[in-house]
ZAROPA-506787 format. One record per residue (C-alpha): residue in three letters; x, y, z. Coordinates in steps of 0.2 Angstrom, whole numbers, plus 5000, padded with zeros to 4 digits. Example, Ala and Ser with C-alpha at 12.3 -4.5 7.8 and 13.67 -1.06 7.14 Angstrom:
REM residues 2
ALA506249785039/SER506849955036/
END
This chain:
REM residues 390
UNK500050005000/UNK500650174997/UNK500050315005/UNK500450485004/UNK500150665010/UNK500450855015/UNK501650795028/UNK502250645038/UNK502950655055/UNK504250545057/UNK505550595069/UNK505150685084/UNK504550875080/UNK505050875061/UNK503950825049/UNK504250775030/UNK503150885020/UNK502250825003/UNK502850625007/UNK502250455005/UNK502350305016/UNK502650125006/UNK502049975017/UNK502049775012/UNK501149685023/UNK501249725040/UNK502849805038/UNK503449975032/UNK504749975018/UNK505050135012/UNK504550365019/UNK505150505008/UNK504850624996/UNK503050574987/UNK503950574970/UNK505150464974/UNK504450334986/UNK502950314973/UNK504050264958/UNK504550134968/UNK502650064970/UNK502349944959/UNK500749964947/UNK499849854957/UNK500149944971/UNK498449994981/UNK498550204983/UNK497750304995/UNK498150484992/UNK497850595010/UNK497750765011/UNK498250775032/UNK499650715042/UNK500150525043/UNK501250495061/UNK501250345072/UNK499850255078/UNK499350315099/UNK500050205112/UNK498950195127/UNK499950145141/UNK498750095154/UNK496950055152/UNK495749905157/UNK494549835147/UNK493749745160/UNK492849875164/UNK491649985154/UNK491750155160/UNK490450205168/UNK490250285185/UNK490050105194/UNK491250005183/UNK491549855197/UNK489749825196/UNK489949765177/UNK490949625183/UNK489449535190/UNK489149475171/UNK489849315166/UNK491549305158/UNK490649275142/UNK489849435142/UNK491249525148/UNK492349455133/UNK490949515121/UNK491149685129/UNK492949685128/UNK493049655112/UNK492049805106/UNK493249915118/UNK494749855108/UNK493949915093/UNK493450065100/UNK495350085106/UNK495750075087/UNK494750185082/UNK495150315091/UNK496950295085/UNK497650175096/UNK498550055090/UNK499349975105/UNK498749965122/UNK499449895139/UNK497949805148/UNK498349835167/UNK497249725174/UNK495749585172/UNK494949425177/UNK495349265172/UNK496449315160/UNK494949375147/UNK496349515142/UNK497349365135/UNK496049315123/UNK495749475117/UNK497549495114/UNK497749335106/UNK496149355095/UNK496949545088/UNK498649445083/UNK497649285075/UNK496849435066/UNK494949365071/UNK494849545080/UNK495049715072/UNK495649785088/UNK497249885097/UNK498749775101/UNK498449715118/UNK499949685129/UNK499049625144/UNK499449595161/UNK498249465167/UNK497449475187/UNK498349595194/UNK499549565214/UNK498549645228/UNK498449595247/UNK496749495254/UNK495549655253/UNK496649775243/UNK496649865229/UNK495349775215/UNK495549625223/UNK493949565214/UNK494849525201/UNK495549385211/UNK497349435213/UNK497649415233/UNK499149355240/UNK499849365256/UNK501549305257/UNK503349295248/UNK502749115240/UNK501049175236/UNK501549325229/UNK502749215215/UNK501649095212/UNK500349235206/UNK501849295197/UNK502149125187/UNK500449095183/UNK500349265173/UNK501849225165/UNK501349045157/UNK499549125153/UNK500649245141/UNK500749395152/UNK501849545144/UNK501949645161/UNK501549615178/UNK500249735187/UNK500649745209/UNK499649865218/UNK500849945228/UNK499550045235/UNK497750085237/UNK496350155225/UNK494950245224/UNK493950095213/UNK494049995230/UNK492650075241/UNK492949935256/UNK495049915252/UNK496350025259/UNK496550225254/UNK497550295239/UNK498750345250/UNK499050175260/UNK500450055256/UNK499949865254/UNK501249755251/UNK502949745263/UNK504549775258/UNK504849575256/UNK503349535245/UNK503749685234/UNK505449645231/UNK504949445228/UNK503649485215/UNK505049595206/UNK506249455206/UNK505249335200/UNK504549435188/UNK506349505179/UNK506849315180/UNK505449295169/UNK506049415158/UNK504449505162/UNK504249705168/UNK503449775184/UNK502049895183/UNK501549965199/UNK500250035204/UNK500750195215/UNK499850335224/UNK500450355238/UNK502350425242/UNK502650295253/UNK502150175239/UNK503150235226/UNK504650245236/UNK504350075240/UNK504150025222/UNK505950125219/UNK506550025231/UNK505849865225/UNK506549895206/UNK504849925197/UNK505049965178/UNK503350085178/UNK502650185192/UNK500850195187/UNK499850365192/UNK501350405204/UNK500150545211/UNK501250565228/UNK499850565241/UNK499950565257/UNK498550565272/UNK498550745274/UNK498950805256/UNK500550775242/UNK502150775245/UNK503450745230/UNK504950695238/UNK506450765225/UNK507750635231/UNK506550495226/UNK506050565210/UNK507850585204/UNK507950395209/UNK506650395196/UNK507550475183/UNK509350395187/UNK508550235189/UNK507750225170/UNK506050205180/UNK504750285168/UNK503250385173/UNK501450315166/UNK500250455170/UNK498550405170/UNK497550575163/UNK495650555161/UNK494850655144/UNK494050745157/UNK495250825165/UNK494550985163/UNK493250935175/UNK494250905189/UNK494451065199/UNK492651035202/UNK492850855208/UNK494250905220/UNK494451085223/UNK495351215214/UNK496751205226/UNK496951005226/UNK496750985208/UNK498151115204/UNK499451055217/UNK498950865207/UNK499350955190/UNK500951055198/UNK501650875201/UNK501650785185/UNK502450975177/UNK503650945191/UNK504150765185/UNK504050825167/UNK505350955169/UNK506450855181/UNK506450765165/UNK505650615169/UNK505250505155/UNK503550515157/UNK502050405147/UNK500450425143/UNK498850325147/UNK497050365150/UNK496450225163/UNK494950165152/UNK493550085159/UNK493850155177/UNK492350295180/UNK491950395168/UNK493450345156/UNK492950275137/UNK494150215127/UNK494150355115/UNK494850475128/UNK496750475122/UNK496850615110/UNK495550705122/UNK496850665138/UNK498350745130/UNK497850925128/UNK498150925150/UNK499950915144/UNK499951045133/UNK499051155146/UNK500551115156/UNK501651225145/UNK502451045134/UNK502651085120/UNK501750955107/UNK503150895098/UNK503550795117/UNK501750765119/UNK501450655103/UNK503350555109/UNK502350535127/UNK501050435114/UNK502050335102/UNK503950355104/UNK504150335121/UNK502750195128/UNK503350105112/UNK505150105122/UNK504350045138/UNK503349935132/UNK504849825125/UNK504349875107/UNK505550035100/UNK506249945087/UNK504449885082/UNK503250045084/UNK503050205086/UNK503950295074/UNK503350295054/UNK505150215048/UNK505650075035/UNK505849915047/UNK504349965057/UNK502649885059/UNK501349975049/UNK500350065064/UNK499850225056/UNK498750355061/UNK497950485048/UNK497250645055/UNK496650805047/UNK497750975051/UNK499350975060/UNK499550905076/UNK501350995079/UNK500451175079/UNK498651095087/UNK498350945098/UNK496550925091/UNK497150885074/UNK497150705084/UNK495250705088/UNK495050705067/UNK495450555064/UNK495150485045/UNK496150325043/UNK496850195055/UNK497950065050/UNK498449935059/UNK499849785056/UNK499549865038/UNK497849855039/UNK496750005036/UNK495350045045/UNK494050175041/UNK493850315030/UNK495150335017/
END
């Protein structure tokens, strides 16, 4: 397939105006100039002439497709798995439309995630790329520990650990803290798992060549995670009982130890001064620019399914950033370039280059000068697969 148009962003914050992208199969083979990448197209060659930008397909870096979004999502988990399957699948789809390409599943029951994953690969699914996590580590009562997770114990905590990995896990999910999904379980702001257990599930987890995403809220948590050797500190909001308190020494532990950043932004952000205050919301918001100009490498991910969180909410979620003062060029890495690193996959996605997988994304306008170029979105393709309107 050849595809080409006004401009293409390939590396970061530069774009290649009036150029073509040539893909076979699932691969990209060939970004330059539109003259002379479409003499190299055979007649054969399918065409899709576009008169927007083409740049990487979205990475989502946390969502959970368990759960369906709406104000009482843990009550949608009284369907069967059957059910919940069907419903999962339709979120994928929804995830691709929306521009996302890949997405890491954080969380689930009885490894439903898996099958979604595994029916997107078999290509029985026209879905995002699911790189799941399976039931997430979380103490007897603690964090979503519906989803049938709870441990107790160092032995308890690798065999949970094992059991993902032979499902087909691609990461492993520990609550290192609380959350506000768990009505009855501990607060955001309270560690659950001791120094022990934490540092097992690690261990276990990198001898099976598998990374650690931890769930973390609360600053003890996360300095507990750092401790422990995590690989992503998910939502890393620094509570504490009275308030927030970013602790500097740990966050450069952040930064030195190559630990990145997956901030969990809802589309909705906008709404949340009047969830928690003026004051509140700002000091959240003052953190994560804290943490981006320390220069931690900071991801991007929405937290689908929790309340009030669809799973077309990426391109919506990353005007916060931009309202932080980043400029766009960083935001759009922060959504393809970077996660794909994370994730295990930069030599695989995330950047429109011959030798990578054909996960485009094609959007009206210019994303570089306007963020909501990304909510116009006219083609996906996927694993050299086009999706919608051409």
């Amino acid at each position: 397939m050849l595809i080409t148009a006004d401009r293409i962003l390939g590396s970061t914050g530069t774009y290649l105006e009036d150029g073509a992208v040539l893909t076979d199969g699932d691969e990209i083979i060939a970004v330059g100039p539109r003259e002379e990448i479409s003499r190299q197209a055979g007649p054969d060659v399918r065409r899709v002439e576009f008169a927007g930008t083409v740049m990487p397909g979205l990475i989502d870096a946390h969502v959970h497709l368990i759960f369906d979004g709406s104000p009482d999502p843990v009550a949608a988990l009284q369907n069967s798995d059957e059910v919940l399957l069907d419903q999962m699948r339709h979120r994928a789809e929804q995830l691709l439309r929306s521009g996302v390409t890949t997405a890491r599943d954080l969380g689930d029951r009885n490894g439903l995630a898996f099958r979604i994953a595994e029916e997107v690969e078999a290509g029985r699914l026209s879905g995002s790329r699911i790189l799941a996590a399976g039931t997430p580590a979380t103490p007897p009562g603690g964090h979503c520990y519906f989803l049938g997770g709870e441990v107790t114990g160092e032995k308890q905590v690798r065999d949970l650990v094992r059991r993902n990995a032979e499902a087909g896990a691609a990461v492993i999910k520990v609550m290192t803290s609380g959350g506000g999904l768990t009505k009855d379980g501990p607060r955001s702001w309270q560690s659950q798992f001791s120094r022990e257990e934490l540092q097992a599930l690690v261990e276990e987890a990198h001898s099976a060549g598998l990374p650690v995403a931890a769930h973390a809220h609360g600053t003890e948590a996360i300095t507990e995670a750092v401790d422990a050797g995590v690989d992503t500190l998910e939502h890393c909001t620094w509570m504490t009982e009275d308030g927030f308190d970013l602790r500097r020494d740990v966050l450069q532990r952040i930064i030195d130890g190559n630990i990145t950043v997956s901030t969990t932004v809802s589309p909705h952000w906008r709404m949340l001064p009047k969830v928690f205050g003026e004051e509140r919301a700002n000091l959240m918001f003052d953190q994560i620019r804290q943490m981006a100009d320390a220069g931690a490498n900071m991801i991007a991910g929405t937290d689908a399914g929790v309340q009030r969180t669809g799973f077309d909410g990426l391109p919506g979620a990353l005007t916060f950033y931009a309202h932080l003062g980043i400029p766009n060029s960083a935001i759009l890495d922060m959504a393809t370039r970077r996660p794909a690193e994370t994730l295990g996959l930069g030599e695989v996605t995330g950047r429109v280059a011959p030798g990578f997988r054909a996960d485009l994304l094609l959007v009206d306008g210019d994303p570089l000068q306007d963020l909501e170029a990304l909510q116009q979105v006219r083609a996906v393709v996927a694993d050299g697969h086009m999706h919608g309107q051409e």
